[in-house]
Residue, then its C-alpha position, 0 to 999 in steps of 0.5 A: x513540471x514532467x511531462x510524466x505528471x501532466x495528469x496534474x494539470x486536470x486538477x486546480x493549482x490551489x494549493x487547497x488540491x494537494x491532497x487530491x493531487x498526491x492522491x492522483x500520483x499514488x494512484x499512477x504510481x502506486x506511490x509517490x516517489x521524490x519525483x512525484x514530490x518535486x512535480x507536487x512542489x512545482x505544481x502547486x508553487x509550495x515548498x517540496x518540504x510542505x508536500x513532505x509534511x503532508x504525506x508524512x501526517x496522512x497515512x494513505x500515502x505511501x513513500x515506498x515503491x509497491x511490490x509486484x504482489x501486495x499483501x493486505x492482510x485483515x485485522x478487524x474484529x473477526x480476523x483479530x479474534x481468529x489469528x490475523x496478528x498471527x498471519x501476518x506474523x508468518x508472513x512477516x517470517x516467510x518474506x523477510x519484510x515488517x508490515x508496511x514494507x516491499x521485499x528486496x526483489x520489489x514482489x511483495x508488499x504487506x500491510x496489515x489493514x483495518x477490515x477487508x469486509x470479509x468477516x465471516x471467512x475470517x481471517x482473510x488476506x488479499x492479494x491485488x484484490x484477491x481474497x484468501x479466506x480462512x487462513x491457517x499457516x499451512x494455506x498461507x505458505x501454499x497461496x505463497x507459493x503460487x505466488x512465487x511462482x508467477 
């Protein structure tokens, strides 16, 4: 194994852990790249193509490297109702990328999620944690802007 993945060595070999081991890649990495797969594999002596399976059938993980800027964008009840789907439309639009997907540059990543837990700012983004509320276009260009600034 990698010297790179030897936080793996803190969990059980079983391969009852891999979930718990992919989760600990992802949270190194921010994704779990072939690499990653290769370390899983060896690790918990199973196929390469059983880790592919379970990262394929759980959503959590992610396969794709993380831009620098990740984008959630809000699609509970109160944000659907007040134009999320239509945020993450300009989004979409403004980046050149579908949800779920990094810019070429490796500086944004959109995901569309459940609920941020910010209901009465709806609709709301958030970007690395930090939360825009109250959305309309004019406001998501601007807080793009500043972002592509940095």
């Amino acid at each position: 194994m990698e010297q790179k993945f030897s936080y793996l060595e803190k969990i059980g070999k079983e391969s009852s852990n891999l979930i718990k081991g992919l989760q600990a890649i992802q949270g190194v990495e921010g994704y779990v790249s072939d690499d990653g797969i290769r370390a899983a594999a060896e690790y918990f002596n199973i196929p390469a193509v059983e880790v592919e399976g379970v990262l394929s059938f759980y959503a959590q993980f992610k396969r794709v490297k993380p831009g620098r800027f990740k984008i959630a964008v809000c699609d509970g009840t109160a944000c659907h109702i007040k134009g999320s789907v239509q945020i993450g439309g300009w989004l979409q639009q403004e980046l050149g990328i579908k949800d779920g997907e990094t810019d070429a540059e490796g500086r944004f990543s959109l995901e569309t999620v459940a609920c941020l837990g910010c209901c009465s700012l709806a609709p709301v983004m958030s970007i690395n944690g930090r939360v825009y509320g109250k959305l309309d276009r004019k406001t998501v260009n601007k807080i793009l802007r500043e972002y592509r600034e940095k």
